[in-house]
C-alpha positions in Angstrom: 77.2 128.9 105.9 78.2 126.4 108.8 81.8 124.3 108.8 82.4 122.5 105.1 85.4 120.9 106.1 85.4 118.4 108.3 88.4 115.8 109.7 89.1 114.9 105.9 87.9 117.2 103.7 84.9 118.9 102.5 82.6 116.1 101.7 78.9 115.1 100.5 76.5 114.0 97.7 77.4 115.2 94.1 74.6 117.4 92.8 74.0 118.2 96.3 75.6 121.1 98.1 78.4 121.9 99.3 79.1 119.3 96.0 77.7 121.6 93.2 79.7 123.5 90.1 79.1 126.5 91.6 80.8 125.9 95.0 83.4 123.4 93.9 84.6 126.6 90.9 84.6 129.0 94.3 86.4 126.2 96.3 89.1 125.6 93.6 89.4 129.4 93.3 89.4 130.7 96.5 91.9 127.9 98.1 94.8 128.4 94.6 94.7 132.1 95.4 95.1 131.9 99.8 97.8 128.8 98.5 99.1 131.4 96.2 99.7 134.1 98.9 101.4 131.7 101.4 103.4 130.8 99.0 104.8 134.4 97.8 105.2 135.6 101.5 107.5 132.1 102.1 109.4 133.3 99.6 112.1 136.5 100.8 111.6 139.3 99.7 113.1 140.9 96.3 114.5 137.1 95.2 114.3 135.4 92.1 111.9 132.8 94.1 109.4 135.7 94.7 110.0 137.6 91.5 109.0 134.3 89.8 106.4 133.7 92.0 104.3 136.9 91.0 101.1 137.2 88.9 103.5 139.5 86.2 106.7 137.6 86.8 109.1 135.4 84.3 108.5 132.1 85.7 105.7 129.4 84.9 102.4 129.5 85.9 102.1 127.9 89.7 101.8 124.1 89.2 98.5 122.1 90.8 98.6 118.6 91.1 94.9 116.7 90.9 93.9 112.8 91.0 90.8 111.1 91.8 89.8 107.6 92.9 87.3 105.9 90.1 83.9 107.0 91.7 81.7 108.3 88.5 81.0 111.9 89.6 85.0 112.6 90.3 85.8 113.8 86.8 82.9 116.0 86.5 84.1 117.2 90.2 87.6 117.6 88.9 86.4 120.0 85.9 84.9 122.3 88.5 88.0 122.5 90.3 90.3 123.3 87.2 88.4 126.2 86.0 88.6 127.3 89.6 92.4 127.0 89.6 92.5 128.4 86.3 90.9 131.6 87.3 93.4 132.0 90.2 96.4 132.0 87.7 97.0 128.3 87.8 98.0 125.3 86.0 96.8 121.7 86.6 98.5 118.3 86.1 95.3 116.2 86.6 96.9 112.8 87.3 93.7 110.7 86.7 93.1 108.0 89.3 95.4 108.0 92.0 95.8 106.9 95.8 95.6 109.9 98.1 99.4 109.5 99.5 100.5 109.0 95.9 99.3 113.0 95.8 100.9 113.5 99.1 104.2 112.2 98.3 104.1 113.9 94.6 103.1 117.7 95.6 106.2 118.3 97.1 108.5 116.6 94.6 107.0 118.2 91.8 107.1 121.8 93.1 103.3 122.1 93.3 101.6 124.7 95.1 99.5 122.3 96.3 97.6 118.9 95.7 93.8 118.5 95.4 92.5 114.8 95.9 88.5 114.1 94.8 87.8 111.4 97.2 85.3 110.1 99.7 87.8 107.5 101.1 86.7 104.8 102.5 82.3 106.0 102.2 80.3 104.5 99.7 80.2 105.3 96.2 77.2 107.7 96.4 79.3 110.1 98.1 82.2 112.0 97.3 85.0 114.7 99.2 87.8 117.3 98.0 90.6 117.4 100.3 94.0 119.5 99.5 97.7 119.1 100.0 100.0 122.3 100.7 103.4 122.5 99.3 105.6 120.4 101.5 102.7 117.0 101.0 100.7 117.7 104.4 97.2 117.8 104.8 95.8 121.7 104.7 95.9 123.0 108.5 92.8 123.9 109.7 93.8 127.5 110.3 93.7 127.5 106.2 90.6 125.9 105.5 89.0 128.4 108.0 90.3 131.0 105.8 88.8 129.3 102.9 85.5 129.4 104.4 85.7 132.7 105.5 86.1 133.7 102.0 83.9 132.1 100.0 80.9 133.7 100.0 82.3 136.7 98.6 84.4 135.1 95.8 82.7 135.3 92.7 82.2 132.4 90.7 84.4 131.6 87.9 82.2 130.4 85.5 81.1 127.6 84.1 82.8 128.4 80.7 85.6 129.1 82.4 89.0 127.9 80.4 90.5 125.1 81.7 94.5 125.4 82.2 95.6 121.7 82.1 99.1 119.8 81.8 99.9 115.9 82.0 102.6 114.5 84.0 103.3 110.5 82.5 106.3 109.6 85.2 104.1 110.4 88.5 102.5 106.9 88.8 105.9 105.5 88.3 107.5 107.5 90.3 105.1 106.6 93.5 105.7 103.1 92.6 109.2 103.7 92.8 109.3 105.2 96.0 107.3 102.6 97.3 109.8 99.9 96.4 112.4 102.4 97.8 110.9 101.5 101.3 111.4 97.6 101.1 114.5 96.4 102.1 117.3 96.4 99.1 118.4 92.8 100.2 115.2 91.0 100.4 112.0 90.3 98.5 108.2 88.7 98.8 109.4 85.3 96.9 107.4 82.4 97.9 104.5 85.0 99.8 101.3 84.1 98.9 99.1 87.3 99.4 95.3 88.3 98.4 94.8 91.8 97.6 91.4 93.6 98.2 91.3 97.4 96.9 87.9 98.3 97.0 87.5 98.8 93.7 89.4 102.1 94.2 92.3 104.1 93.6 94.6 101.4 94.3 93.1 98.8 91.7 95.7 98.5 89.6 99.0 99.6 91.8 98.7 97.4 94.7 98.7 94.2 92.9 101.6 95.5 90.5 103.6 96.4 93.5 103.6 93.2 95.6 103.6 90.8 92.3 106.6 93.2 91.5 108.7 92.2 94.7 107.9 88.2 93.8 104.8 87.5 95.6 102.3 85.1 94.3 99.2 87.9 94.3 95.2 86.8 94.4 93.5 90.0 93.5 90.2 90.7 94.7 88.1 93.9 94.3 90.1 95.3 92.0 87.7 96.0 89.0 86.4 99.4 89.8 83.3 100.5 87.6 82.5 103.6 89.2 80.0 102.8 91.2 81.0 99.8 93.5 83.5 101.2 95.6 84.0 99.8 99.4 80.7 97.8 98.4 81.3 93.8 99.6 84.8 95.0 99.9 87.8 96.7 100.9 89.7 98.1 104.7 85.5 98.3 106.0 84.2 95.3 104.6 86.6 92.6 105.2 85.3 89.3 104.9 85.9 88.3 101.4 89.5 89.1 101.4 89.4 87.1 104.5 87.7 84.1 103.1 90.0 84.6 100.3 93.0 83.7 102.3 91.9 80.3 103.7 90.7 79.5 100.2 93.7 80.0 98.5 96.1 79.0 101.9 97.8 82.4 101.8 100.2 83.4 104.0 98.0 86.7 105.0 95.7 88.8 103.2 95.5 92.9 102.8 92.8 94.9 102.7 92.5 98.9 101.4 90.0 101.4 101.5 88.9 103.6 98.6 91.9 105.6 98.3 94.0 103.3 99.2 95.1 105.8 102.5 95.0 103.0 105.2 94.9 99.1 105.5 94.4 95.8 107.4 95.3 92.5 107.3 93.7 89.0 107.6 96.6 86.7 109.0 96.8 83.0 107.5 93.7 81.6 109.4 92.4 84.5 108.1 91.3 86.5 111.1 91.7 90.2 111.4 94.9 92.1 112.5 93.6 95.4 112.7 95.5 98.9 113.0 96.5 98.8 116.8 97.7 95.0 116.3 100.1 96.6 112.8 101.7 99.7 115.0 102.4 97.1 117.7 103.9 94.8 115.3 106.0 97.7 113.5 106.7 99.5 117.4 108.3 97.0 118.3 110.1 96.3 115.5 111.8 99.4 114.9 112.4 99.9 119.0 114.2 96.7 118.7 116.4 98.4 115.8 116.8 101.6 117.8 114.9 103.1 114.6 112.0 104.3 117.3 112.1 108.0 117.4 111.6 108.7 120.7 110.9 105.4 122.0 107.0 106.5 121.3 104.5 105.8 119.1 101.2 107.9 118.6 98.0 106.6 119.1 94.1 107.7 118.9 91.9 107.4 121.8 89.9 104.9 119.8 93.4 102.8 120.2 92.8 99.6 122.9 93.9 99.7 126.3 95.4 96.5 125.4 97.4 97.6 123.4 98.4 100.8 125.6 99.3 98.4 128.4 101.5 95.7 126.3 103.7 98.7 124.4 104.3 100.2 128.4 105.8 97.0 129.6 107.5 96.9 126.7 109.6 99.9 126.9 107.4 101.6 124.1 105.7 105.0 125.4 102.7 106.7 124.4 101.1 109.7 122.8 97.3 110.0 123.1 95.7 112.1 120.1 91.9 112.6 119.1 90.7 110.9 116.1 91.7 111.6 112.8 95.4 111.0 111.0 95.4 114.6 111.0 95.8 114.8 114.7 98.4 111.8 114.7 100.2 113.3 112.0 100.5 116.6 114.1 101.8 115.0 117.1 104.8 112.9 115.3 105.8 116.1 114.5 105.2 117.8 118.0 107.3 115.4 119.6 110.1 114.4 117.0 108.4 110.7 116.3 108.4 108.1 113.7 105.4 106.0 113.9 101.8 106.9 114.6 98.4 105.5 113.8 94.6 104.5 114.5 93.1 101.3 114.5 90.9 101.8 111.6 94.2 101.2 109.8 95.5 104.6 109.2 99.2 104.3 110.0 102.3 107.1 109.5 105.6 106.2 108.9 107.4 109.0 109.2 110.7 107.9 108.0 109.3 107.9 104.5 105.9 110.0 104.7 103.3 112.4 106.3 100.6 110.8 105.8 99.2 107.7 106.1 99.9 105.3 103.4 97.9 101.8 102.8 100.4 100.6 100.7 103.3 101.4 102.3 101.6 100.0 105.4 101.2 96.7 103.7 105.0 96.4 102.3 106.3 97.4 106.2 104.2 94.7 107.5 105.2 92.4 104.8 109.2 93.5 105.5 108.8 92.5 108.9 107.2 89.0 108.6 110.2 88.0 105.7 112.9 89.2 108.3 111.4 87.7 111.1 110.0 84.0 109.5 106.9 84.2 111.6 103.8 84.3 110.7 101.3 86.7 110.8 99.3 84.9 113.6 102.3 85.4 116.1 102.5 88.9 116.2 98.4 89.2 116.2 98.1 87.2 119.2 101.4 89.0 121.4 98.9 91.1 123.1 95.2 90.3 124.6 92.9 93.3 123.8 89.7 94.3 125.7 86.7 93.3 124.7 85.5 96.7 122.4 81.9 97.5 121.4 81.8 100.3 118.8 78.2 100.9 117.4 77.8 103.6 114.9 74.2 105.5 114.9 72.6 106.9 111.9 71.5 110.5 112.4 69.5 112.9 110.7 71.1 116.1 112.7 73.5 117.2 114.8 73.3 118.0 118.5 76.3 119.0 120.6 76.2 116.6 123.4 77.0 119.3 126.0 73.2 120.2 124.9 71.9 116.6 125.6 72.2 115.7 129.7 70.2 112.6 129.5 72.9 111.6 127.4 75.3 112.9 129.2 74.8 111.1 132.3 74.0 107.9 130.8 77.8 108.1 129.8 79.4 108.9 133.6 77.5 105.9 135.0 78.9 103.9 132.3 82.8 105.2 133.4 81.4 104.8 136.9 80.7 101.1 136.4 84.1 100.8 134.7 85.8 101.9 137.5 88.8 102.9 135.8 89.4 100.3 134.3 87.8 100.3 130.4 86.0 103.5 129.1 83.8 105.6 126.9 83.5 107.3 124.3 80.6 108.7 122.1 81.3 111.2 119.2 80.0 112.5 116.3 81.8 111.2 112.5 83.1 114.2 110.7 82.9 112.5 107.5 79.3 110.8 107.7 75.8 111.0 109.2 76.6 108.6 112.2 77.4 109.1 116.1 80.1 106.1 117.3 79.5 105.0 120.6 82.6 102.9 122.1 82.6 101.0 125.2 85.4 99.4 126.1 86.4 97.1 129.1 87.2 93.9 130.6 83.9 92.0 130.0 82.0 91.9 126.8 78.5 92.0 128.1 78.7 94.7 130.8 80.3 96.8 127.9 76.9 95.1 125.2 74.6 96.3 128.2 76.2 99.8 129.2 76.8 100.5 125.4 72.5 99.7 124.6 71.6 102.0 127.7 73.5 104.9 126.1 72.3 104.7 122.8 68.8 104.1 123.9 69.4 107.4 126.1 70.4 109.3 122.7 67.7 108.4 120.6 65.2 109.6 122.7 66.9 112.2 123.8 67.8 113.6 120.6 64.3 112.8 119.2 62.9 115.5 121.8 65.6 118.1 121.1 64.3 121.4 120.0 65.7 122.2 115.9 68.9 124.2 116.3 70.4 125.7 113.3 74.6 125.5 111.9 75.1 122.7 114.9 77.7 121.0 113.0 81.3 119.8 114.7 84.6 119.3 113.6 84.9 115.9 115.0 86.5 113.0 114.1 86.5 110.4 111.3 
């Protein structure tokens, strides 16, 4: 069958598999009855938890939680996944559209067995994911969703007339939105802020802009009018340059930017040029070190993360923890090592104090919390450390090969570290969530990195070109 779930999910084309009825019944079936198990053996043995918790007992029907951001095909999506549920014994709160934290945050508070989110993030509206939420709000472990796979193929499908076990839930956008506020300081508000606000024309279309206009700011909304098929397009945390123009239009004091569900963000500061991911955990690291809030003294970082930024945190008493891509991996070493703050540059930032997961919105009010306290602007804490020049060039592909099977490519790559001497690197990997290999070189000076970045890439083409066909070559990589 080969690996469906990847760094965020299963994900794909609609009407294309692993995104057909048929699966997506098997998916929703297969995962509510594993979910199901775990959940009766956490429970001891011969309680009123676990008495409650059976097929036979007193107690309610176990509780599913489901949202969606506003691509077209996710309702049809979501009604394959409630007759699923349905068949394994369960109810299902479908929540509409909703930012994946939101989900996160809501599982646990709720008492769901688990959360299901029908999202392609931050890829273009043709494509779509399912990703799922266990009890306590974390993303499913891998050790699960290998399970899952496992037992699909000899799940039988549910049906498409399968009934359709549904509740509503009216409080759970208010109560994320009450959360959120929960996080900006009691004493203090956005008065006088002028912000612009670019969701994507996602999940966080009509939230994000309540939210900041709510703590006083003076909000300019852009991509916020989401008609189901213009997601991330022109817009949003991958696509930056209108909400950037935006701010030096409209003299803002910064601008924010979200992807499609509204699970990570960056900023434009008041001249409008980028503060990326690595440049909003330096600005919160510091921050909270300087509060003694820093668990740790360490922050987690990906090793997409500049060296820049690696050195600057060091001299600055701030330690670090290198992870692979993927929130997944940053979220499992906060918890590894006790931390509070972890992140990538792509925006994806954890601040464990409040949640699990990464969180665009709460991002953008901890950023915002910092520049009211501190009177600075934006620009400041962009330009306290110099990062290396970075060339990352994603590669449209048609298949997979591992690179261990590729020694052209392979060698291309250690005469690239070789010229670097130590001091910049390299990195080529395949996206777990799209049809692209990322090549990163990163170093001191911009055109030896252009020129060793064009050699590699030429050296990959070809070589993958002349591959011989291999069959289930996929990889769990990163984002």
């Amino acid at each position: 069958m080969g690996q469906l779930f990847g760094t965020d999910g299963v994900r794909g084309i609609p009407g294309q598999y692993p995104l057909v009825p048929q699966f997506v019944r098997k998916l929703g079936l297969v995962s509510a009855q594993l979910l199901r198990e775990q959940w009766l053996k956490a429970a001891p043995a011969g309680s009123s938890a676990a008495r409650r918790r059976q097929p036979d007992g007193n107690g309610a029907p176990p509780l599913i939680l489901l949202g969606r951001d506003p691509r077209a095909s996710g309702v049809a999506l979501g009604r394959s996944l409630i007759q699923g549920f349905t068949k394994a014994g369960c109810v299902t709160a479908d929540l509409g559209v909703l930012p994946t934290p939101a989900l996160s945050y809501l599982t646990p508070r709720r008492g769901a067995l688990c959360g299901a989110i029908i999202s392609a993030s931050h890829n273009p509206a043709e494509f779509n994911g399912i990703k799922l939420f266990t009890s306590d709000g974390f993303k499913m472990a891998p050790e699960l969703e290998d399970e899952i796979e496992r037992r699909i193929p000899k799940a039988a499908d549910p049906g498409a007339g399968a009934p359709q076990s549904r509740t509503s839930d009216p409080d759970a956008v208010a109560r994320y939105l009450d959360f959120l506020r929960g996080t900006f300081p009691a004493e203090s508000d956005l008065s006088g802020l002028r912000v612009v606000v670019d969701c994507a024309n996602g999940a966080a279309s009509e939230l994000a802009p309540r939210l900041l206009s709510g703590l006083g700011a003076s909000v300019f909304a852009i991509g916020c009018r989401p008609d189901g098929a213009n997601i991330n397009r022109g817009c949003g945390a991958l696509d930056t340059g209108a909400m950037r123009r935006e701010v030096v239009r409209r003299r803002a004091h910064c601008g924010v930017s979200f992807d499609g569900d509204a699970d990570r963000a960056l900023f434009a500061d008041e001249t409008g040029t980028l503060v990326d991911g690595d440049a909003l955990i330096c600005m919160a690291a510091l921050d909270l070190n300087a509060r003694g809030m820093l668990a740790g003294g360490a922050v987690v970082l990906t090793v997409m993360s500049n060296f820049g930024l690696l050195e600057f945190l060091r001299r600055h008493g701030v330690r670090t923890v290198s992870v692979p891509v993927g929130d997944r991996s940053v979220t499992e070493a906060i918890e590894e090592h006790g931390l509070s703050l972890g992140g990538e540059n792509s925006g994806h930032i954890v601040f464990r104090r409040y949640s699990p997961t990464g969180d665009g919105m709460l991002t953008a009010l901890q950023a915002l919390s910092i520049l009211v306290r501190s009177g600075r602007p934006l620009s400041w804490f962009r330009a306290r450390y110099r990062p290396y020049p970075q060339i990352l060039t994603n590669v449209r592909i048609h298949r997979r090969v591992p690179l261990e099977r590729l020694p052209l490519t392979r060698a291309s790559i250690h005469r690239a570290e070789l010229r670097l001497k130590g001091h910049g690197r390299v990195l080529v990997r395949y996206s777990g969530t799209e049809p692209l290999v990322r090549v990163l070189v990163e170093g001191p000076d911009r055109a030896v990195c252009q020129k060793l970045s064009k050699d590699i890439i030429a050296e990959f083409q070809a070589e993958l070109q002349a591959a011989p066909e291999l069959t289930d070559e996929t990889t769990r990589s990163g984002d």
